[in-house]
PLY file of the C-alpha trace (Angstrom):
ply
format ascii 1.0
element vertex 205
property float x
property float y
property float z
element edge 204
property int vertex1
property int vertex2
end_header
106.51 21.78 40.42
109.94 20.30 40.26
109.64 16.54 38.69
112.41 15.62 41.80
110.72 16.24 45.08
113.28 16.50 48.00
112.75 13.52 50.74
111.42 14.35 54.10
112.82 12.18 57.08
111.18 12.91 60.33
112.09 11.24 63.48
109.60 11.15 65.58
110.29 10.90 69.99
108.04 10.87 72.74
108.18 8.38 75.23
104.53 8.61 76.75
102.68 8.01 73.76
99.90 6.14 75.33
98.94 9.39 76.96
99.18 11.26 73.62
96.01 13.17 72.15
98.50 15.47 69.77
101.78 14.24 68.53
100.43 10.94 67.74
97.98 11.62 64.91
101.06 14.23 64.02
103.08 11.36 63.31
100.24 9.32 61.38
99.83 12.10 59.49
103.65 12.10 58.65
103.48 8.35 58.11
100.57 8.65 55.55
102.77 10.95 53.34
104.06 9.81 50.31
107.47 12.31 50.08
108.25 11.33 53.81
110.11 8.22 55.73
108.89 8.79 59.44
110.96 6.79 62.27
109.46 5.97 65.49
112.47 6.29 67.48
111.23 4.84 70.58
109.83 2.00 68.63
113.18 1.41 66.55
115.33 1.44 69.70
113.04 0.27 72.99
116.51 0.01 74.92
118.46 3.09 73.06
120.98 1.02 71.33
120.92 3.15 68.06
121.97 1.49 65.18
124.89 4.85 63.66
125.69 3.56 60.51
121.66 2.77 59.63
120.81 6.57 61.04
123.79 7.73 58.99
122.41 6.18 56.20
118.89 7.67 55.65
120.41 11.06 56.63
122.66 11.07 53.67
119.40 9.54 51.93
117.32 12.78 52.79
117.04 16.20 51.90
115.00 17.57 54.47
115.87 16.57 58.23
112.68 17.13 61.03
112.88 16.38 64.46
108.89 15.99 66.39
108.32 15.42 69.82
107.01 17.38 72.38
108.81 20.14 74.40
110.16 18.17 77.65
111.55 20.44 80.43
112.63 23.22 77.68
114.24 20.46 75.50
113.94 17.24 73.45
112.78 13.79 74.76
116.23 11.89 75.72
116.45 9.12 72.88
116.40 12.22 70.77
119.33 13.39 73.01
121.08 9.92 72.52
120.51 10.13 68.78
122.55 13.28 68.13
125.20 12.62 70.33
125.93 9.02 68.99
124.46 9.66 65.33
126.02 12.97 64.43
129.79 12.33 64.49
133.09 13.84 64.01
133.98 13.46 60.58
130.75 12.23 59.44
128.23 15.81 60.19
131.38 18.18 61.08
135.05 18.47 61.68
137.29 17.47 58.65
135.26 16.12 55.56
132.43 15.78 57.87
129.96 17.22 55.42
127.17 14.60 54.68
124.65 17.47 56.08
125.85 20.19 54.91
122.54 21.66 52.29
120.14 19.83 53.92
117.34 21.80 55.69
115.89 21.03 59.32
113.64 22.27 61.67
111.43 20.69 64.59
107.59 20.53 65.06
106.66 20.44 68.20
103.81 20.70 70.57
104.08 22.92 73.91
101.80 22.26 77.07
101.88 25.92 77.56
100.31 29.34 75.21
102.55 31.26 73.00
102.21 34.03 75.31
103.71 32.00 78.19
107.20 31.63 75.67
108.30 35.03 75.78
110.73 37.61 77.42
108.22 38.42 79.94
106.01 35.51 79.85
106.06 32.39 82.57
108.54 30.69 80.76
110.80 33.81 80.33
111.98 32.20 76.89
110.32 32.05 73.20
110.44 28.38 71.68
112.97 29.45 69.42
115.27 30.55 71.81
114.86 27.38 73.63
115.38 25.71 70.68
119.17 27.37 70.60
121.23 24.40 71.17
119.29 22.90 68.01
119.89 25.69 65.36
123.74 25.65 66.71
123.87 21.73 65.62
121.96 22.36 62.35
124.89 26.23 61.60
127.71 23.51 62.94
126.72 20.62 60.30
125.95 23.17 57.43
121.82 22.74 57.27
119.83 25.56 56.69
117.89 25.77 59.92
114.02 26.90 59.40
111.93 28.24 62.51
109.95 25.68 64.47
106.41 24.67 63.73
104.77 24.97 66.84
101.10 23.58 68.39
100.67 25.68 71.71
98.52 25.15 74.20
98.96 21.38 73.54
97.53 20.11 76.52
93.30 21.47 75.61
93.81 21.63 71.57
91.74 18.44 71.41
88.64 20.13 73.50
89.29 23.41 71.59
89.37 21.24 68.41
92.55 23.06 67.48
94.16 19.53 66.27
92.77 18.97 62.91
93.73 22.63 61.59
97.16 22.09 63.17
97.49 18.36 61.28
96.63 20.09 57.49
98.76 22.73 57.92
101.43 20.12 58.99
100.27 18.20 55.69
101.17 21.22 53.27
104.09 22.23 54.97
105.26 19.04 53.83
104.23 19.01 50.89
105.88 22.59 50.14
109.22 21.21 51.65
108.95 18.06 49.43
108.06 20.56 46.52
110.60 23.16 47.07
108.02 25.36 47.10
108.58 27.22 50.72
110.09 29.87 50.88
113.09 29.29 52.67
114.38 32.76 53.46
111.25 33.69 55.24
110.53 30.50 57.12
114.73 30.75 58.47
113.56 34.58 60.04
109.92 33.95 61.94
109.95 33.09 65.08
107.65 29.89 64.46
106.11 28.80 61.43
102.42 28.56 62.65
101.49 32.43 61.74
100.53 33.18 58.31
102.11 29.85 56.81
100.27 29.74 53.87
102.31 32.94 53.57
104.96 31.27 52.59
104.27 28.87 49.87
105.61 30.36 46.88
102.86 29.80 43.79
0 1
1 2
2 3
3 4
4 5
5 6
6 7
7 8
8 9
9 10
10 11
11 12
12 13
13 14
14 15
15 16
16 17
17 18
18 19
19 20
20 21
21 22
22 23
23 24
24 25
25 26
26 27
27 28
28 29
29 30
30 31
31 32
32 33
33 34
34 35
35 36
36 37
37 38
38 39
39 40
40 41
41 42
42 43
43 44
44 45
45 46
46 47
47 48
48 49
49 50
50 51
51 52
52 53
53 54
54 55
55 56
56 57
57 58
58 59
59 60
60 61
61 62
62 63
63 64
64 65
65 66
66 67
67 68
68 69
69 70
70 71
71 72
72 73
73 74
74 75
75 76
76 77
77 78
78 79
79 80
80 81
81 82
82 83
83 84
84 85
85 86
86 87
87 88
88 89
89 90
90 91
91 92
92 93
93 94
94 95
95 96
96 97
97 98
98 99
99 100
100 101
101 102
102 103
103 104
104 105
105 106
106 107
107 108
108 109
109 110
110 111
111 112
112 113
113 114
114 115
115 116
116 117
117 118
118 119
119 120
120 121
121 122
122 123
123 124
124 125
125 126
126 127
127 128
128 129
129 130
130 131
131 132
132 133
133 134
134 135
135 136
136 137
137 138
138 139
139 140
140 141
141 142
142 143
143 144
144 145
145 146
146 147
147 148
148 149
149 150
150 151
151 152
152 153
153 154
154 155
155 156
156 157
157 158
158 159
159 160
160 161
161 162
162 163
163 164
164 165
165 166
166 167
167 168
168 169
169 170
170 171
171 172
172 173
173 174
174 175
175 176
176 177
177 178
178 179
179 180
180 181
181 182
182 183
183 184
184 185
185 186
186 187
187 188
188 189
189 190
190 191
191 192
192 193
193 194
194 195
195 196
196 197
197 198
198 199
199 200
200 201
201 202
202 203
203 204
């Protein structure tokens, strides 16, 4: 185990959380680990003045960049929308010496109303997560992070009645921990289409 564990900001967006069963106690969990800084983005910034230079900040303070919130209308929540576009600047995450990013990892864990099956070529949605997720992995190849596949809870809508969310919140717990460990392996986790198959997989002993 590496005595320097990499940092772990996640920023966290969903702007119905009183009606959340899921992504909340996937954000407690977040909040209750010790190699993570979790941000309640709707709670920081109730009227979506961002503050740049403080989300600048912990960026260049972090190693390991993850976006959570749950898939709106094929895309993120908009404060997470206002976020990138005001916090991820020319000359500060591209352009000339616009490399603060540039090494850092990122990916997203999300939740999905609808099954896996339905995110595929010929499923209802037509699209898998990752390919929705496009516009994403373009910002993380334009900025320089290495972009890891999405961790994904399905079927978000019954996993509380199909007690699906507990399993879902430890595996959350030790991805985590393996990112804060350096003990993923990266390679793998930048090929799969999501992270939720076989993820113990890819913890490297």
């Amino acid at each position: 185990m590496p005595e320097d564990k990499k940092k772990i900001l996640v920023l966290f967006a969903h702007p119905a959380q009183e009606r959340s069963e899921v992504n909340k106690p996937l954000f407690t969990a977040c909040q209750q680990h010790s190699d993570v800084t979790a941000i309640d983005l709707y709670r920081e910034y109730p009227t979506f003045h961002i503050n740049i230079d403080k989300e600048q900040q912990r960026l260049r303070e972090h190693d390991v960049i993850i976006f959570m919130f749950p898939l709106y209308w094929y895309s993120t929540p908009a404060i997470l929308k206002q976020w990138q576009d005001l916090v991820l600047e020319y000359g500060f995450a591209y352009g000339p010496n616009g490399n603060a990013l540039i090494g850092k990892t990122f990916l997203c864990a999300i939740t999905a109303g609808g099954s896996e099956a339905a995110y595929q070529s010929e499923g209802y949605n037509h699209f898998t997560v990752r390919e929705l997720l496009q516009p994403l992995e373009q910002t993380a190849s334009l900025t320089g992070m290495n972009y890891l596949s999405p961790f994904v809870l399905f079927s978000a809508r019954n996993a509380v009645e199909e007690n699906r969310v507990n399993a879902h919140i430890t595996n959350l717990r030790h991805l985590l921990t393996a990112l804060a460990e350096d003990t993923l392996d990266i390679e793998t986790a930048r090929s799969l289409p999501v992270l939720n198959s076989n993820l113990s997989d890819l913890f490297i002993a």
